[in-house]
N, C-alpha and C positions, 0 to 999 in steps of 0.2 A: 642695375643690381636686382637679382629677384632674392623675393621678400616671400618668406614662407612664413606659415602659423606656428605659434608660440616664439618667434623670435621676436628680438627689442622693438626691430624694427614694425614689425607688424602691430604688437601691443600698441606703439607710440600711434601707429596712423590710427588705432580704432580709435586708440584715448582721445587725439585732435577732433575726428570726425565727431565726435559725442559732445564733446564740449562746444562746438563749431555748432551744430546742432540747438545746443541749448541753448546759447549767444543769440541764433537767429531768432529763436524762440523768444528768448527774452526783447529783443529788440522789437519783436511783431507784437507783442502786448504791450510797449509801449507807447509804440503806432497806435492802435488803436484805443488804447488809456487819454491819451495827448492830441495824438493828430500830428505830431509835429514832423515837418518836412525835414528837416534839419536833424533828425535822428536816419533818416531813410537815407541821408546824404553821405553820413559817414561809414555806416556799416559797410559800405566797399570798402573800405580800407578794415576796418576794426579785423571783419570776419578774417580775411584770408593772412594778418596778422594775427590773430588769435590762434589760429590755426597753425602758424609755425611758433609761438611760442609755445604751446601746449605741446606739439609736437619735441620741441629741444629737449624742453622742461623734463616731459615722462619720458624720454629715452634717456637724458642725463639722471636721472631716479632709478632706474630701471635696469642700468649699466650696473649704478651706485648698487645696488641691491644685490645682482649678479655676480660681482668679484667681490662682495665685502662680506655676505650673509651665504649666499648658496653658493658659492666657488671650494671655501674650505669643506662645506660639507660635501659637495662633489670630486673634490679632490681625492678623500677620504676612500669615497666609495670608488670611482671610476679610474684614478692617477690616471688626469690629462696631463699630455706635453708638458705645457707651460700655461699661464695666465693668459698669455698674448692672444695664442690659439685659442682660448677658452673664449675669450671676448671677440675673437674675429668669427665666430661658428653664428652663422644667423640662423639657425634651428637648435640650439641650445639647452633651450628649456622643455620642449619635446623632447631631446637626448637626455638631459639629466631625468625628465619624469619617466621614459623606460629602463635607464639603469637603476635608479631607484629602485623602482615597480623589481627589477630583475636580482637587482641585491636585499629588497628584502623576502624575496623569494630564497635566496641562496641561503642567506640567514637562520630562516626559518626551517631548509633542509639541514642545516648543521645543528641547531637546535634540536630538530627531529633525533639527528646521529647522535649526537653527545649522550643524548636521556639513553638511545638504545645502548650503546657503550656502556652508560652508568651504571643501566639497569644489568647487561652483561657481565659487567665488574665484578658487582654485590655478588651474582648468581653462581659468579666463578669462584671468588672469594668463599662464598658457604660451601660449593663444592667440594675445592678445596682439601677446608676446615674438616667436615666431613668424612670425605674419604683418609684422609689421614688421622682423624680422630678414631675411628672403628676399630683399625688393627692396633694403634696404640692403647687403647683401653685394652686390646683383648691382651696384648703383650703386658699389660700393668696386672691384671685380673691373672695370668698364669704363675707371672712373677712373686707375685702377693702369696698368693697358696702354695708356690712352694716354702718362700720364707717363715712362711708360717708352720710350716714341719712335713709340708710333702714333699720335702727334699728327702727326706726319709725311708718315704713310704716306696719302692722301688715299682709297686705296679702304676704310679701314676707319673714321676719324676720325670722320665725319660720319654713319656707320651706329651707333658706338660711342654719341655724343652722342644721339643717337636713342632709344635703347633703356636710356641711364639717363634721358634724360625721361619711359620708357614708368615705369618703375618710381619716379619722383619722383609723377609723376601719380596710379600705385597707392598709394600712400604720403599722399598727400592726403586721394585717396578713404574711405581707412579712417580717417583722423583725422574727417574729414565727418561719415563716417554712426555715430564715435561721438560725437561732440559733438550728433548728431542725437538717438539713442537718449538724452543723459544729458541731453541739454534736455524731452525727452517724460519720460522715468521722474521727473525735478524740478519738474514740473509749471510747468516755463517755456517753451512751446509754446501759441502761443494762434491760434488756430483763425478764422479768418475764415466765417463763414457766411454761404454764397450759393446760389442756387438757379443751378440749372445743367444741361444735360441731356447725362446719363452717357454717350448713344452717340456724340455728337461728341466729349467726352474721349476716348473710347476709338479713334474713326477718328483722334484724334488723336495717340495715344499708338504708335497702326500705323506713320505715317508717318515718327517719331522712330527707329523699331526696326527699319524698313523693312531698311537696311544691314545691320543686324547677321543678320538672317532669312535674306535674302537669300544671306549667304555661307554659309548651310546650307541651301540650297533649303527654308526652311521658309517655310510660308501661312501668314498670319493669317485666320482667318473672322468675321464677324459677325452671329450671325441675330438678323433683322428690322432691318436697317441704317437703313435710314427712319421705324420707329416711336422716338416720343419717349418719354423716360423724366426727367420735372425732379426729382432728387433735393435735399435741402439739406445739404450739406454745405462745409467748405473745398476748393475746387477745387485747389488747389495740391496740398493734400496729398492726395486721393485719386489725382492725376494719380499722383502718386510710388507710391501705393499699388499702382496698376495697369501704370504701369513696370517695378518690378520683379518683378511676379506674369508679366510677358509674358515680362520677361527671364530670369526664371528656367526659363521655358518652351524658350526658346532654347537654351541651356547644358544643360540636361539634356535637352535634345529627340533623335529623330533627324533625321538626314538624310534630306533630300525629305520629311521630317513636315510636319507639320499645328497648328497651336493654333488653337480655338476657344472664342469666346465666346459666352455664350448672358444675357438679361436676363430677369430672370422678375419679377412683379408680384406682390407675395405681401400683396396690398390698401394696411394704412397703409406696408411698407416694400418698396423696389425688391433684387433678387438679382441678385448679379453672380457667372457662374461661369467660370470660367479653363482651358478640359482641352487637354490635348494626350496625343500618343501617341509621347511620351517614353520615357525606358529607364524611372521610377516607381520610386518607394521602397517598401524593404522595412518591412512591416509593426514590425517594432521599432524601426523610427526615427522614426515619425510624431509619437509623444513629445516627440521631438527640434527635429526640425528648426524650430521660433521660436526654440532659443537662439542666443544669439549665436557665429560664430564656426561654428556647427555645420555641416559639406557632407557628403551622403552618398556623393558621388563628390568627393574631395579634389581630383585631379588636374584633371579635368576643370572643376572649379568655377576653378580658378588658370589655366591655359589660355587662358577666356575674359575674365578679367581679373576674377570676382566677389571679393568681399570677403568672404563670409561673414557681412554683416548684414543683406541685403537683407531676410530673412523677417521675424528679429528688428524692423527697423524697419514693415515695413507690422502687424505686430500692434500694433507700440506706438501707431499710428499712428490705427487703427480701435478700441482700446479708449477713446482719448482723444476718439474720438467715441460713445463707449459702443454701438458694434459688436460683431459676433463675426466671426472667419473659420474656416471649416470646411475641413477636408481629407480630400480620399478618396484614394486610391492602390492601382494594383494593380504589383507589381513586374513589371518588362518590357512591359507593357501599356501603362502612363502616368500621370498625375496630374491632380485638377482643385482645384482653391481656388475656393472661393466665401465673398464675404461681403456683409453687410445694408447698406443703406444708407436714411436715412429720406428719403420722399417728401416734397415741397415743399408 
């Protein structure tokens, strides 16, 4: 039978040897205490008995110890087989001291997770709160002045009514795109697959945005407007995907800027990249900006009416087509987004 370290059986021979050891010890100081012959006589018997009781003894203790004290707790952590196999493992205790060592490792990464989730929570929770607090006050604050007798007053009535359907609208909007995000993260989003070709979505996604561009003298570009690109994806939902990557471009863009879009052919899958010469985000927010909620320019992102999910949702959006989207940024330069889509 071989006999590794940390197992019973090894423990039990050190413990013999040690006690076996101190025996002879003690027997030679009494030789030399005494003198007596008759002590030197027995010790061939004592020792190599000593030796296998010590040996029974600390393996029957050590067994005892193993299934009655560290088995339930190793069960806990590792669920072995059975008992039987647990007691027949002559490396054991070496295996439970690495699982151990590896579940409080694991432990400790879910500890890690849970505080960031926690701390997520809260952050999303005040979001939230927040965004939907702004337009609701502003809708209470128009309400209030009219009741108060600007119902009356007809150059303001009509501009007031106005401007809480601007904020009823925003208030929509964000309940939208999170029932959007918790329909994707619950895997209740089902995906229409169609072949379709990506540079008419995208002329077509120009024309929707035209206006809003427009009122910031910004270009859309398109290189290779006439080559065809049949990708298969859900057509609806990439439209959305590339919606909001334009719009986003918009809002954080400059004035009299520029977005352009470029396709690239990368064999089995098609590249869609999104740059404009934007104000671009600072290198420690790149991290950032798919969560939800998250804007690197606050003011500016509420301004043009964004919600703070638009990113969050085109990621959720392209992972449920088991896509990736990348992002490069240079601060004050601008921003580009690109992501994969599979060819037809």
């Amino acid at each position: 039978m071989k006999i590794e370290i940390y197992s019973p059986a090894r423990i039990s021979l050190l413990t013999s040897i040690i006690v076996t050891l101190l025996l002879i010890i003690f027997y030679f100081l009494l030789f030399v205490i005494f003198s007596d012959k008759l002590l030197t006589s027995w010790i061939w018997v004592i020792v190599p008995l000593m030796f296998a009781v010590s040996f029974v003894v600390s393996y029957f203790f050590i067994s005892k110890l193993l299934i009655h004290k560290i088995y339930p707790l190793y069960k806990i952590i590792s669920q072995p087989k059975d008992e039987e196999s647990f007691k027949k493992s002559l490396n054991i205790l070496k295996k439970a001291n690495v699982d151990v060592a590896n579940w409080v490792v694991q432990k400790n990464n879910e500890i890690d997770r849970l505080k960031k989730n926690e701390k997520f929570r809260r952050e999303f929770l005040s979001n939230v709160s927040h965004e939907l607090k702004t337009p609701l006050f502003s809708i209470q604050g128009y309400i209030t002045t009219l009741l108060d007798g600007g119902i009356e007053d007809a150059q303001i009535n009509r501009t007031f009514l106005e401007k809480a359907e601007k904020n009823v609208n925003r208030m929509i909007s964000i309940i939208q795109d999170l029932e959007n995000i918790s329909s994707i993260e619950n895997g209740e989003l089902k995906l229409n697959y169609e072949n379709f070709d990506i540079t008419v979505l995208i002329r077509e996604m120009f024309e929707m945005l035209e206006n809003k561009a427009n009122k910031r003298g910004i270009k859309f570009f398109l290189i290779n407007p006439t080559k065809t690109f049949i990708v298969k994806a859900d057509r609806q939902r990439i439209a959305d995907v590339i919606y909001n990557l334009l719009l986003n471009s918009i809002n954080y863009g400059k004035d009299n800027g520029k977005t352009t879009v470029y396709i690239h052919d990368l064999n089995e899958k098609i590249l869609v990249e999104i740059s404009d010469n934007g104000i671009g985000i600072e290198e420690k927010y790149l991290d950032r900006i798919f969560e939800r909620f998250f804007r690197v320019d606050k003011s500016r992102s509420r301004e043009h009416g964004g919600t703070g999910l638009g990113l969050a949702i085109v990621k959720h959006i392209l992972e449920s087509h088991n896509q990736t989207i990348y992002v490069k940024s240079t601060y004050g330069v601008g921003s580009s987004f690109s992501f994969t889509l599979d060819k037809a």
